[in-house]
Biopython code that builds the backbone (N, CA, C, O; Angstrom):
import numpy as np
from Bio.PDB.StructureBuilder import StructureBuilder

atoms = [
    (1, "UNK", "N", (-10.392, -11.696, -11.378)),
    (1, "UNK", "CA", (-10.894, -10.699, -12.308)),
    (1, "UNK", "C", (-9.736, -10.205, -13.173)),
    (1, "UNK", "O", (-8.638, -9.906, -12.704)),
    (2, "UNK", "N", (-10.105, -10.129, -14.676)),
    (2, "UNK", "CA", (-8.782, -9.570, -15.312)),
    (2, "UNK", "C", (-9.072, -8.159, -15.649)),
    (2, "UNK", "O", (-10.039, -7.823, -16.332)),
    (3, "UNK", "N", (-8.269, -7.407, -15.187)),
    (3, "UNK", "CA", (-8.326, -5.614, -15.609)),
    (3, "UNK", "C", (-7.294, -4.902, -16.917)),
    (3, "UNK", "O", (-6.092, -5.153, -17.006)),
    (4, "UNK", "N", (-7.938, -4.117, -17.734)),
    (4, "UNK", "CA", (-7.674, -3.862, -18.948)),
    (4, "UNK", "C", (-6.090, -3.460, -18.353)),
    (4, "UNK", "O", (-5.737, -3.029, -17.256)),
    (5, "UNK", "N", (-5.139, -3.886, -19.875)),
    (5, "UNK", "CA", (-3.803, -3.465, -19.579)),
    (5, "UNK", "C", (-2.936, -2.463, -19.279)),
    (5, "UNK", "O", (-1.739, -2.458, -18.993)),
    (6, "UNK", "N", (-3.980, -1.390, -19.426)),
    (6, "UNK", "CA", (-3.864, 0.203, -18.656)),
    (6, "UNK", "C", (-3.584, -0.089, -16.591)),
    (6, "UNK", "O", (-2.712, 0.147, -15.755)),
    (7, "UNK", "N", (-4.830, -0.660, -16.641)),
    (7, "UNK", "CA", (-4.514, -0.915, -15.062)),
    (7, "UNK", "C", (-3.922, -1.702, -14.539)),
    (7, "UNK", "O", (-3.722, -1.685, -13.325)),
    (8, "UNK", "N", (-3.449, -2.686, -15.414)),
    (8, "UNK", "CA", (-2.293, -4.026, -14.637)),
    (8, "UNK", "C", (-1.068, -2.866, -14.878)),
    (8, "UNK", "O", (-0.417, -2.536, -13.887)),
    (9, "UNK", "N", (-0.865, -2.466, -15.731)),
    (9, "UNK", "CA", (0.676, -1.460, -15.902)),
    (9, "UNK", "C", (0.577, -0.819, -14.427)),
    (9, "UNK", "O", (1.163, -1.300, -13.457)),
    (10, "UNK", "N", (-0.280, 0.384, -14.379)),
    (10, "UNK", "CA", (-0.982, 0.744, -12.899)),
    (10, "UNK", "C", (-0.511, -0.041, -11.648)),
    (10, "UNK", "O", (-0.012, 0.641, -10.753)),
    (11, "UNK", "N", (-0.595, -1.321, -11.470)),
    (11, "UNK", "CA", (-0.739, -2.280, -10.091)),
    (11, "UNK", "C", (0.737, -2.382, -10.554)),
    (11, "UNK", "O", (1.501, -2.080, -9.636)),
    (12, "UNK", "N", (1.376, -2.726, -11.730)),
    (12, "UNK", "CA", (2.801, -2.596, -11.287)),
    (12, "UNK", "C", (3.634, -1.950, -11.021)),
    (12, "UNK", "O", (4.543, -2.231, -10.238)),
    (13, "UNK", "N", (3.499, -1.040, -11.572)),
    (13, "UNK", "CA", (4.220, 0.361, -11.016)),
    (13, "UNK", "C", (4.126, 0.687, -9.626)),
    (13, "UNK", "O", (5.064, 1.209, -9.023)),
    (14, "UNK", "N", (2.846, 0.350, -9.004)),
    (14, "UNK", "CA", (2.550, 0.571, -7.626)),
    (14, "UNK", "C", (3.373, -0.682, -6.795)),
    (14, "UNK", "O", (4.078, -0.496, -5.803)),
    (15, "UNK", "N", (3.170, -1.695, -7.295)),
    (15, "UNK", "CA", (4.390, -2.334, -6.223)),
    (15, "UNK", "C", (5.360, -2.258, -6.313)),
    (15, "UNK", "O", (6.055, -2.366, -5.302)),
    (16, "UNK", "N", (5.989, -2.011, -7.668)),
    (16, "UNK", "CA", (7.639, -1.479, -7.971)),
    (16, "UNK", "C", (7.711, -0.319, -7.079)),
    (16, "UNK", "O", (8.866, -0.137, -6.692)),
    (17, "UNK", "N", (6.699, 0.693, -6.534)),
    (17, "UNK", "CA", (6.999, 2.132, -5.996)),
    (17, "UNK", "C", (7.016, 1.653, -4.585)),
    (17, "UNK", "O", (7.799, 2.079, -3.736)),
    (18, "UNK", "N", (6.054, 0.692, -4.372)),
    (18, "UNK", "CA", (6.568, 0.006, -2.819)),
    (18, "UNK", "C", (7.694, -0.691, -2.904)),
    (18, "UNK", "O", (8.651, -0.315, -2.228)),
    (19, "UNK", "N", (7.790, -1.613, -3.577)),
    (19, "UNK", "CA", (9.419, -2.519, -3.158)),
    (19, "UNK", "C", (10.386, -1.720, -2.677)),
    (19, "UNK", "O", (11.125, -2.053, -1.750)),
    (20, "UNK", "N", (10.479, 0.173, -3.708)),
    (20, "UNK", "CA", (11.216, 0.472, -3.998)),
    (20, "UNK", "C", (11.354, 1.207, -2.400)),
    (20, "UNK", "O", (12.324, 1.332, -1.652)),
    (21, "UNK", "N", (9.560, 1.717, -2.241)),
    (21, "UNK", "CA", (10.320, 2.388, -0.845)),
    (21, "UNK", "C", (10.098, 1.428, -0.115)),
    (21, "UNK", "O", (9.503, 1.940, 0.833)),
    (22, "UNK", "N", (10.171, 0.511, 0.052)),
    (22, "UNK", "CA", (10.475, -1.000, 1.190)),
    (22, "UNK", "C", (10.932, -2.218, 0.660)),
    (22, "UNK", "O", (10.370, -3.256, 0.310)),
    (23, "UNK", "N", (12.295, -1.759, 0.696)),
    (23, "UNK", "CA", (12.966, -3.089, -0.178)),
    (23, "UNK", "C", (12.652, -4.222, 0.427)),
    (23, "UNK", "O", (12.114, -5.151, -0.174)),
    (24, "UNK", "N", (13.122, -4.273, 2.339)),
    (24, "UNK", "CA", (13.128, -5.709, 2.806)),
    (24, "UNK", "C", (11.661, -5.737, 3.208)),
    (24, "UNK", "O", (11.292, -6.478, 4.119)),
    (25, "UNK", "N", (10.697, -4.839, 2.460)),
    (25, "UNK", "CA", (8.875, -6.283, 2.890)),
    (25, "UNK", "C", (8.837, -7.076, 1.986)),
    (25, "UNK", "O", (9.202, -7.078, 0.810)),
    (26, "UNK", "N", (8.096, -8.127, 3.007)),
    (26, "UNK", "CA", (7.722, -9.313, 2.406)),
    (26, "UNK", "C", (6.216, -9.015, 1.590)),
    (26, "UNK", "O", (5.439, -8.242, 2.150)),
    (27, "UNK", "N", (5.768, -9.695, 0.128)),
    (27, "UNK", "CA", (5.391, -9.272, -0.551)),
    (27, "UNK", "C", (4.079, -10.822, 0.196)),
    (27, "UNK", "O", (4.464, -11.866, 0.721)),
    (28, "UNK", "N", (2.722, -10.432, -0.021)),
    (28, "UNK", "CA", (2.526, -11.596, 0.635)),
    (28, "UNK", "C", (0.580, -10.915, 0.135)),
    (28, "UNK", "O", (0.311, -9.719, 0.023)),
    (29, "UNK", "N", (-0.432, -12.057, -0.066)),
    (29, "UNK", "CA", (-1.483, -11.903, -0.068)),
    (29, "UNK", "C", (-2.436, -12.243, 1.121)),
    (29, "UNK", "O", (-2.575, -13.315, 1.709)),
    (30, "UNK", "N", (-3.270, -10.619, 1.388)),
    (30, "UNK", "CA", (-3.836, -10.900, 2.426)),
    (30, "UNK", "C", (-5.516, -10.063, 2.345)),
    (30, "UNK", "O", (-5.315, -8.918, 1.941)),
    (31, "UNK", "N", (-6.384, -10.198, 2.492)),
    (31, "UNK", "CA", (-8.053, -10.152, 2.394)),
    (31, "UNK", "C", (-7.920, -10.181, 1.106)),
    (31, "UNK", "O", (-8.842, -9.475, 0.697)),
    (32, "UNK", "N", (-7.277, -10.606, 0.130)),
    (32, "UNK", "CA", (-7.374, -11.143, -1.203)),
    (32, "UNK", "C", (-6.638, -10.094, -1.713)),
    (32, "UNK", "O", (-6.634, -10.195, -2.940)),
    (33, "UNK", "N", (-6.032, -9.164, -1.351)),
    (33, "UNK", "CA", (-5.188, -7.841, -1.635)),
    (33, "UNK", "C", (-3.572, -8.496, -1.967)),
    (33, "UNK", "O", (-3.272, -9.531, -1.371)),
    (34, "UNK", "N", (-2.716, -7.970, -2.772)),
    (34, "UNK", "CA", (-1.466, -7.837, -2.958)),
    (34, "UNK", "C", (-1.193, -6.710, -1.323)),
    (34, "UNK", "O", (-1.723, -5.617, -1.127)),
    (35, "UNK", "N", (-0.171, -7.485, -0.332)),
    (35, "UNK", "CA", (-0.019, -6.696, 1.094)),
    (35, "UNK", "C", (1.566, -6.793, 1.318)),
    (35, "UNK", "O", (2.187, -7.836, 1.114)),
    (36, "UNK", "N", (2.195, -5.527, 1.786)),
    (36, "UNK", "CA", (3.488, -5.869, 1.624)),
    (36, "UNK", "C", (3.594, -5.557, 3.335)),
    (36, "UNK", "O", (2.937, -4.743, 3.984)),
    (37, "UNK", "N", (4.507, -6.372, 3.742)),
    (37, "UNK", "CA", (4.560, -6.959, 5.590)),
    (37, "UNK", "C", (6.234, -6.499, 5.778)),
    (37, "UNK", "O", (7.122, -6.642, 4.938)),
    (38, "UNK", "N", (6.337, -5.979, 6.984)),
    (38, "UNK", "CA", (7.881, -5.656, 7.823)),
    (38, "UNK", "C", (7.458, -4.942, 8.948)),
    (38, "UNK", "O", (6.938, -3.835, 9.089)),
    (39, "UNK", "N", (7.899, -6.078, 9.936)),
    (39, "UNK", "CA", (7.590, -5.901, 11.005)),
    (39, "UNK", "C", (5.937, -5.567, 11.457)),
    (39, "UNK", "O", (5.725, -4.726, 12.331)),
    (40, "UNK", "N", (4.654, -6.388, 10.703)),
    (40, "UNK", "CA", (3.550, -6.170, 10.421)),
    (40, "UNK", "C", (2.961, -5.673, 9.085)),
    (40, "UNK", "O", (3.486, -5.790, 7.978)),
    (41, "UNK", "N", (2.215, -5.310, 9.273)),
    (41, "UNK", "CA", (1.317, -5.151, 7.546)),
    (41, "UNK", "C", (1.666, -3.580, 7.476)),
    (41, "UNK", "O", (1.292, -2.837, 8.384)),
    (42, "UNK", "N", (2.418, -3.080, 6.338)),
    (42, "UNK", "CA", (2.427, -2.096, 5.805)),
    (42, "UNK", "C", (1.254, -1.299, 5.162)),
    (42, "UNK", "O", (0.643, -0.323, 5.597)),
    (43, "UNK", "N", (1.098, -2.074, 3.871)),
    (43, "UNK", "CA", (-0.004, -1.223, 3.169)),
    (43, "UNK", "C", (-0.769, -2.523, 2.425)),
    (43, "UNK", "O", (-0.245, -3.613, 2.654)),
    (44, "UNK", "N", (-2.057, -2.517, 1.484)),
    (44, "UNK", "CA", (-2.652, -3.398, 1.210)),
    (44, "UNK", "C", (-2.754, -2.125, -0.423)),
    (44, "UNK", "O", (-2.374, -0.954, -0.421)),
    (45, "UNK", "N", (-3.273, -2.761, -1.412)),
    (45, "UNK", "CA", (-3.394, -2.396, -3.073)),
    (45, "UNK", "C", (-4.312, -3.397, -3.693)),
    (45, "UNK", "O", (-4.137, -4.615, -3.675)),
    (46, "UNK", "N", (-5.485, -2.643, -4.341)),
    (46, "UNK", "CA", (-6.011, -3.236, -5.256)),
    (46, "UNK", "C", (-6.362, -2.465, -6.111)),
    (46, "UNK", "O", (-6.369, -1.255, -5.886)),
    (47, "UNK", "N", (-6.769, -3.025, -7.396)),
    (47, "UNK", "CA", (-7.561, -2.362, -8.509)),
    (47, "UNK", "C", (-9.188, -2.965, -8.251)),
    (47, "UNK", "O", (-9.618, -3.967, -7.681)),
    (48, "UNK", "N", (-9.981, -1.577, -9.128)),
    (48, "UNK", "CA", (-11.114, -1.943, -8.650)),
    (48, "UNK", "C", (-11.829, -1.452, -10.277)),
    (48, "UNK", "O", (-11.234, -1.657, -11.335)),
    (49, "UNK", "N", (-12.903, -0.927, -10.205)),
    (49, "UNK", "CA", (-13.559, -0.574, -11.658)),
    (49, "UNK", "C", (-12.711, 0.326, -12.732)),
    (49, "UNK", "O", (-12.215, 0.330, -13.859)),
    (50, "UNK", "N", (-13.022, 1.464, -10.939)),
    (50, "UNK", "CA", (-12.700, 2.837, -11.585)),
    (50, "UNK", "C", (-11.870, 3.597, -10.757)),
    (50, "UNK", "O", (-11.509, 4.754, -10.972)),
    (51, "UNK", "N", (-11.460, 2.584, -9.379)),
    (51, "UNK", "CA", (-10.242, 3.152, -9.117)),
    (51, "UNK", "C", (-9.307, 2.290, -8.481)),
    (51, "UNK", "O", (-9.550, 1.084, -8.444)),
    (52, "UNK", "N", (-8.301, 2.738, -7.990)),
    (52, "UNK", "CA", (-6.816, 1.702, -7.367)),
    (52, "UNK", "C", (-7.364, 1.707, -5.979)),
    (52, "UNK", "O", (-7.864, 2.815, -5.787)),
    (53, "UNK", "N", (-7.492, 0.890, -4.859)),
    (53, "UNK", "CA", (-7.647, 1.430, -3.568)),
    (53, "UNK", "C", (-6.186, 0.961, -3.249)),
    (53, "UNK", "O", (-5.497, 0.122, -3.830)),
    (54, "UNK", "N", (-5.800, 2.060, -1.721)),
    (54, "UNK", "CA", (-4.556, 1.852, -1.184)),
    (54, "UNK", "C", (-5.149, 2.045, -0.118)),
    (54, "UNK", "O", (-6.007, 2.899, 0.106)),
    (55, "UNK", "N", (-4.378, 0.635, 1.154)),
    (55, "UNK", "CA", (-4.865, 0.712, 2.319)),
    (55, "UNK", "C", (-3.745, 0.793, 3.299)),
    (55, "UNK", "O", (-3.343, -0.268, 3.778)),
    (56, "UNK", "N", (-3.140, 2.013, 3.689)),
    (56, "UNK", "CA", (-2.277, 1.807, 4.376)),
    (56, "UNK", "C", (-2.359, 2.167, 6.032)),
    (56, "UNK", "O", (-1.372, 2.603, 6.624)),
    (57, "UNK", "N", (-3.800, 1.902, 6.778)),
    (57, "UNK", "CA", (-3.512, 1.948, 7.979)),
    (57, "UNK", "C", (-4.420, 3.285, 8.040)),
    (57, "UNK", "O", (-4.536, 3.891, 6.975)),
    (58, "UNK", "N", (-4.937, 3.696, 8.940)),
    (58, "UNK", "CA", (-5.425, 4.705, 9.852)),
    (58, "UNK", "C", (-4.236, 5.628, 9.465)),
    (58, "UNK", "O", (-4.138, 6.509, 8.610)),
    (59, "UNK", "N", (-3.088, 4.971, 10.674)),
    (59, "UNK", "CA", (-2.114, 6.330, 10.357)),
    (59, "UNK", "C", (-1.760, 6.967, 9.192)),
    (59, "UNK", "O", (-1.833, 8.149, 8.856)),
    (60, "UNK", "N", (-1.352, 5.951, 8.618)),
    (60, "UNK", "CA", (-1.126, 6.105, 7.140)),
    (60, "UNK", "C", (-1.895, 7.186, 6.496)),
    (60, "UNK", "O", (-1.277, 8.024, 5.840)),
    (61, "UNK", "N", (-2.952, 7.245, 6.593)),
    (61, "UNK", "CA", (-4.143, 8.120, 5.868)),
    (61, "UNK", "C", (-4.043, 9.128, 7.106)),
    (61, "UNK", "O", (-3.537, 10.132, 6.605)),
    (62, "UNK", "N", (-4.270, 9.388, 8.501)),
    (62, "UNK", "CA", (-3.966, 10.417, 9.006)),
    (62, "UNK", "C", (-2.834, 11.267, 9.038)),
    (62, "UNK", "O", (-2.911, 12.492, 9.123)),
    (63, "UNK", "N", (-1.452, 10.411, 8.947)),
    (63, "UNK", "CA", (-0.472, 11.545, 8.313)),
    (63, "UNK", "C", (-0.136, 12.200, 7.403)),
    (63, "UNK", "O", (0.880, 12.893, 7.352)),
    (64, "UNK", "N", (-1.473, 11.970, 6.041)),
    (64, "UNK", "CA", (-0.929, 12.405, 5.156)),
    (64, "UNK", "C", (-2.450, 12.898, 4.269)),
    (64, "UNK", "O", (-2.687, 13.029, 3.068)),
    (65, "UNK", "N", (-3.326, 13.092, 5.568)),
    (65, "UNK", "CA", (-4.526, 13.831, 5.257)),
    (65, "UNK", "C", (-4.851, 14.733, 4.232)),
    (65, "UNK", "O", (-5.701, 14.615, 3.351)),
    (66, "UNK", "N", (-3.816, 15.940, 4.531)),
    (66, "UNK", "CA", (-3.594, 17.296, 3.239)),
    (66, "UNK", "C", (-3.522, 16.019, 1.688)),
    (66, "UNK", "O", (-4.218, 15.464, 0.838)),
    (67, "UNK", "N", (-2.600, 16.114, 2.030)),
    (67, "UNK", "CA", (-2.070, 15.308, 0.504)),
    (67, "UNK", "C", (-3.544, 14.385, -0.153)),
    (67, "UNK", "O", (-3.999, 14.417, -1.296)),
    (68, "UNK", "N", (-3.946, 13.733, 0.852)),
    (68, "UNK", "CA", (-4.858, 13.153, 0.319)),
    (68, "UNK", "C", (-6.073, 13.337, 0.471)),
    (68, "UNK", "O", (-6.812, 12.414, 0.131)),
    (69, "UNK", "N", (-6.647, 14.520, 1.002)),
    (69, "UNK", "CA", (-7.707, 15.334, 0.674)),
    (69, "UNK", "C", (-8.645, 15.602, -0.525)),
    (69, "UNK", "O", (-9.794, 16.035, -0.443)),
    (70, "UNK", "N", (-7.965, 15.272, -1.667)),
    (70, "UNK", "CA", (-8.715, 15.430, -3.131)),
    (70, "UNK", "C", (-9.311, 14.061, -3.246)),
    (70, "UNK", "O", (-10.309, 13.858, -3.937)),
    (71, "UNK", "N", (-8.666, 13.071, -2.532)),
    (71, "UNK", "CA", (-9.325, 11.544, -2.682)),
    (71, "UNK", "C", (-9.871, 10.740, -2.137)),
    (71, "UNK", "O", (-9.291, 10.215, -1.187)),
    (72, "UNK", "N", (-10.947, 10.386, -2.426)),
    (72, "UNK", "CA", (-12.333, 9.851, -1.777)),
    (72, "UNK", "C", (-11.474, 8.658, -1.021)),
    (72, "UNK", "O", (-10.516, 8.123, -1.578)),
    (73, "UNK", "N", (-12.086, 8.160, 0.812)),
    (73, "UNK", "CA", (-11.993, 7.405, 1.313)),
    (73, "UNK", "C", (-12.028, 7.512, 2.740)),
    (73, "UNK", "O", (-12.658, 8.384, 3.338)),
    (74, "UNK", "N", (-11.257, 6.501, 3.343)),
    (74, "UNK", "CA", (-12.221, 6.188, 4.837)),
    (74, "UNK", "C", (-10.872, 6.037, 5.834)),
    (74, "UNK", "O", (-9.651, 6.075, 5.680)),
    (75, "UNK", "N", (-11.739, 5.859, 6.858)),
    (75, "UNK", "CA", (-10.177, 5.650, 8.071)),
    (75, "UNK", "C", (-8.928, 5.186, 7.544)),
    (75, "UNK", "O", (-7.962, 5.932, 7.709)),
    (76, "UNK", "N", (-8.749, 4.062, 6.919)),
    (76, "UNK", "CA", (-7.978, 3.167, 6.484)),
    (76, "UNK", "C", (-7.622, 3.409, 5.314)),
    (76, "UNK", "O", (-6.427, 3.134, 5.200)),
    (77, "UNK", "N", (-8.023, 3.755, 4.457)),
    (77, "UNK", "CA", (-7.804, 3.943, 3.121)),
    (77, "UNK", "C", (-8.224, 5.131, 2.167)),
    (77, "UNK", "O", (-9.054, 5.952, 2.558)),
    (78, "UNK", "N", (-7.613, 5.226, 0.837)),
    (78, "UNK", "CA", (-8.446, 6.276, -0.009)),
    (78, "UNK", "C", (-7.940, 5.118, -1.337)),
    (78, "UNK", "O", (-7.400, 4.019, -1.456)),
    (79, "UNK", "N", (-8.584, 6.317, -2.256)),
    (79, "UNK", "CA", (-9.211, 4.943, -3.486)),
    (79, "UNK", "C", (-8.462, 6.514, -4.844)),
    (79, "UNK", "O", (-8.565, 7.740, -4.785)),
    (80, "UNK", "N", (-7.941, 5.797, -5.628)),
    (80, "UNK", "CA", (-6.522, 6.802, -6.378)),
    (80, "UNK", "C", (-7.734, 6.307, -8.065)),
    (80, "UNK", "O", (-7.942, 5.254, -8.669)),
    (81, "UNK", "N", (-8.114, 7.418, -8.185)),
    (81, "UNK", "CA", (-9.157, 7.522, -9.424)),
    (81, "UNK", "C", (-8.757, 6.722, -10.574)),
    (81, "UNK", "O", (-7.857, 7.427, -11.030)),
    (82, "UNK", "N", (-8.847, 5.646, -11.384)),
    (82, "UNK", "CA", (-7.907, 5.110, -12.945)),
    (82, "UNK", "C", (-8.257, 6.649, -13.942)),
    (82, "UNK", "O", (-7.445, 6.721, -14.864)),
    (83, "UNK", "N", (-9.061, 7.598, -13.936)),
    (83, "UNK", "CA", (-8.782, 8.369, -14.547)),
    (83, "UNK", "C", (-8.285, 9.679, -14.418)),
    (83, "UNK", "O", (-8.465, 10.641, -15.164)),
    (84, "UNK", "N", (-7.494, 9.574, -13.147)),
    (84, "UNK", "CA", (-6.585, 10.645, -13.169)),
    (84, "UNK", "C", (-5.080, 10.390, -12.497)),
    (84, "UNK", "O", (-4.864, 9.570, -11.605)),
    (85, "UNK", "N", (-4.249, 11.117, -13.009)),
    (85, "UNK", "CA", (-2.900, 10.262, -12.419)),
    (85, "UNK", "C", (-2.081, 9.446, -11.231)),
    (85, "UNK", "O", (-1.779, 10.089, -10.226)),
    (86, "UNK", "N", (-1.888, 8.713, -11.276)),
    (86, "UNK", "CA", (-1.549, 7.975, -9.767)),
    (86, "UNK", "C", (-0.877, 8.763, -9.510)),
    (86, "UNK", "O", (-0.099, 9.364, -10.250)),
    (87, "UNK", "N", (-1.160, 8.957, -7.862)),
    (87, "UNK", "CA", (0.206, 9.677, -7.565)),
    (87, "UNK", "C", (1.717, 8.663, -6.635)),
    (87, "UNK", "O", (2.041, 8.378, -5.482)),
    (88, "UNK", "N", (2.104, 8.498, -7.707)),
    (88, "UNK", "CA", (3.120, 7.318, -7.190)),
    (88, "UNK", "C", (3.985, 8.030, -5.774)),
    (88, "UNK", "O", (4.186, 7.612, -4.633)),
    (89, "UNK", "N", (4.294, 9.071, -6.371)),
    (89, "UNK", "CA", (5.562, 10.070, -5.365)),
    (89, "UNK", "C", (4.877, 10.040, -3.766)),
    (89, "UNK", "O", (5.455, 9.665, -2.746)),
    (90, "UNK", "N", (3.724, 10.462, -3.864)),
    (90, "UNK", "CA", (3.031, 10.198, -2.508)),
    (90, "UNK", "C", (2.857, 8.839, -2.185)),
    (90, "UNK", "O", (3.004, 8.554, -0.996)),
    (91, "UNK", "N", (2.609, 8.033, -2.887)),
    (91, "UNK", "CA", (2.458, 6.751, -2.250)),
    (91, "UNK", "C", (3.952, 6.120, -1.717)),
    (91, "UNK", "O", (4.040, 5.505, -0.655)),
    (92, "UNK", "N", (4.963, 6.336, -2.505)),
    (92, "UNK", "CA", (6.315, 6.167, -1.552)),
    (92, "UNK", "C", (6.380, 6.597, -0.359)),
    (92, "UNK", "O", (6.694, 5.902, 0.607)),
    (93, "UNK", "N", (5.994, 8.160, -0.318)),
    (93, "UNK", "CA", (6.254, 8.902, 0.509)),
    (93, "UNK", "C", (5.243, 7.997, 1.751)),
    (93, "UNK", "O", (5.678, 8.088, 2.898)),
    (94, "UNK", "N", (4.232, 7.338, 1.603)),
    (94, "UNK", "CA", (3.621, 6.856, 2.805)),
    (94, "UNK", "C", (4.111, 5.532, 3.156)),
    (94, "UNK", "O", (4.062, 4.989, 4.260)),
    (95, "UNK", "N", (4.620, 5.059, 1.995)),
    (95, "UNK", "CA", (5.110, 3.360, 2.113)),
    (95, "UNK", "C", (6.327, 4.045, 3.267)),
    (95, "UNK", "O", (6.600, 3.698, 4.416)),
    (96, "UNK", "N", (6.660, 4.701, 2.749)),
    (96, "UNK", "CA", (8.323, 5.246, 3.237)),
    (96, "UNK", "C", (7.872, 5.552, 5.339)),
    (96, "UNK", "O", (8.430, 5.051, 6.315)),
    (97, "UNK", "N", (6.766, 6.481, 5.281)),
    (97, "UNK", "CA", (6.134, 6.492, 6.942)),
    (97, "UNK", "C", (5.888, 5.121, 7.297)),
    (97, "UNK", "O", (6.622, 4.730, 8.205)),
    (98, "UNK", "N", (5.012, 4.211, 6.816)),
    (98, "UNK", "CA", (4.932, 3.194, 7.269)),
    (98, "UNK", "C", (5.768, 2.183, 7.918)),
    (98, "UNK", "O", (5.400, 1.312, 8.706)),
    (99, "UNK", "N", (7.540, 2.544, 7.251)),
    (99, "UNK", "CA", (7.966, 1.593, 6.949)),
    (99, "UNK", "C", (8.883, 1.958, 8.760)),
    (99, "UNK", "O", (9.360, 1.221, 9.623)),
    (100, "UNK", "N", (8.754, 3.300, 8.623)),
    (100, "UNK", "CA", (9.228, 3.646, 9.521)),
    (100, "UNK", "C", (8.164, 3.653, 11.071)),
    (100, "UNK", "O", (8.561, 3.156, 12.125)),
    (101, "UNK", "N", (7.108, 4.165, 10.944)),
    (101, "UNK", "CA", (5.771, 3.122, 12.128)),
    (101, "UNK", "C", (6.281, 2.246, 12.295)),
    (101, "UNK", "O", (7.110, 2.451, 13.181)),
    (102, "UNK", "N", (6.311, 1.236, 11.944)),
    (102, "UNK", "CA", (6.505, -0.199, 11.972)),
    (102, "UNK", "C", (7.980, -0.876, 12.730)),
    (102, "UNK", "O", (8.088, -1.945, 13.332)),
    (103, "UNK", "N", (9.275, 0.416, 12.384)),
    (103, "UNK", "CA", (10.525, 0.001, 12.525)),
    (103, "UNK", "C", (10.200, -0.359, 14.400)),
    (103, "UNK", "O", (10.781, -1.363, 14.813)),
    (104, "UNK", "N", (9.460, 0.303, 15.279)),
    (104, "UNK", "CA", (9.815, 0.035, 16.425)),
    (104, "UNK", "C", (8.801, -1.919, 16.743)),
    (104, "UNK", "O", (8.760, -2.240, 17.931)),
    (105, "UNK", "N", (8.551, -2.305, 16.362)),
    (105, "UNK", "CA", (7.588, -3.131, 16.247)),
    (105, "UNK", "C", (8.562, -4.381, 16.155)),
    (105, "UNK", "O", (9.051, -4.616, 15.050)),
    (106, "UNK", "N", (8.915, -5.282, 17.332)),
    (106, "UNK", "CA", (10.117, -6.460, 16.849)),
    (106, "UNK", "C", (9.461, -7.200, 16.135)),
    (106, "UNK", "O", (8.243, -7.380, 16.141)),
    (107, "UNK", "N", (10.752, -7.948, 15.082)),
    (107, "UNK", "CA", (10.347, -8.680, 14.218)),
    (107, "UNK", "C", (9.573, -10.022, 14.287)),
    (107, "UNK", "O", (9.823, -10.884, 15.128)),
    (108, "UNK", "N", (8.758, -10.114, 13.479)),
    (108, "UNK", "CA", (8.149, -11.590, 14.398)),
    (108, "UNK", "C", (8.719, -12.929, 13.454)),
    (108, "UNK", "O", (8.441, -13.226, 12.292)),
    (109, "UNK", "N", (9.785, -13.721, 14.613)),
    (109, "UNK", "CA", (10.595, -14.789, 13.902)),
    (109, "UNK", "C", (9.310, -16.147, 14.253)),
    (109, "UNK", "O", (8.592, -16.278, 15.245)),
    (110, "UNK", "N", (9.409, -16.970, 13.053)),
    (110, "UNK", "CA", (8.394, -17.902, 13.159)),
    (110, "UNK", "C", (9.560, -19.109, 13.901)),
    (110, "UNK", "O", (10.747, -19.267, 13.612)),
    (111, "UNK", "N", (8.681, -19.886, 14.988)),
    (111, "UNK", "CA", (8.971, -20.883, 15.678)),
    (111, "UNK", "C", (8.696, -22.003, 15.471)),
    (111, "UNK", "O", (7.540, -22.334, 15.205)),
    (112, "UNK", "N", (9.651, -22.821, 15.541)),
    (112, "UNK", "CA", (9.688, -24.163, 15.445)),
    (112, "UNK", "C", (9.721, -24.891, 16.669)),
    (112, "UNK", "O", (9.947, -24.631, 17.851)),
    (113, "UNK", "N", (9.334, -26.176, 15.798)),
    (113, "UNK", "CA", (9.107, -27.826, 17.012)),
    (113, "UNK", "C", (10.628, -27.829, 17.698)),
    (113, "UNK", "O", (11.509, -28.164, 16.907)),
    (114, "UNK", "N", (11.025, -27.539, 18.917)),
    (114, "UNK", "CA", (12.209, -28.466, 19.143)),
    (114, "UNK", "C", (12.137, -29.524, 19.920)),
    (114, "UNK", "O", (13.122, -30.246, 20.074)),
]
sb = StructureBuilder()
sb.init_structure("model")
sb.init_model(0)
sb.init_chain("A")
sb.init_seg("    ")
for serial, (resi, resn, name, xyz) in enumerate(atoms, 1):
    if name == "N":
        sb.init_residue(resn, " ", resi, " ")
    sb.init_atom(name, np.array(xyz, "f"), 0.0, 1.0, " ", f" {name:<3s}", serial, name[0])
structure = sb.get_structure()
């Protein structure tokens, strides 16, 4: 699906605001979502009609309930309106919890044939 150039600006800024608060995830597509991975799945991002959804986990959305109280969504996720401002600063701020959830979680090294 191609989304007007208002909202691709939108989806980039949002992964520039993740890279930025998770430099070393791996940037990787997963339920058809842009998903950024360290030490497991961080957060998931899409654009949708009429709004951005961000899926960062149960916890994710339970630690940061207040904050995201004005915005419609579910265990896992809330959905960031295209007509009212992203809030990038909070979404660091959860990439940034996540990144830290995750730190106790060993890394998973992929195995080879020997």
């Amino acid at each position: 699906m191609q989304f007007p150039d208002e909202t691709q600006e939108i989806l980039r800024a949002i992964r520039n605001v993740i890279r930025e608060a998770a430099p070393d995830a791996v940037e990787k597509i997963s339920y058809q979502m842009p998903t950024f991975v360290l030490n497991g799945n961080l957060v998931h991002f899409a654009a949708f009609k009429n709004h951005i959804g961000f899926y960062p986990t149960p916890s994710g959305i339970e630690a940061f309930k207040q904050e995201l109280a004005g915005y419609k969504g579910a265990k896992g996720s809330v959905q960031f309106p295209l007509n009212k401002p992203i809030p990038y600063e909070l979404i660091s701020k959860i990439v940034k919890y996540r990144v830290a959830e995750n730190a106790h979680i060993p890394r998973r090294i992929p195995c080879c044939d020997v």
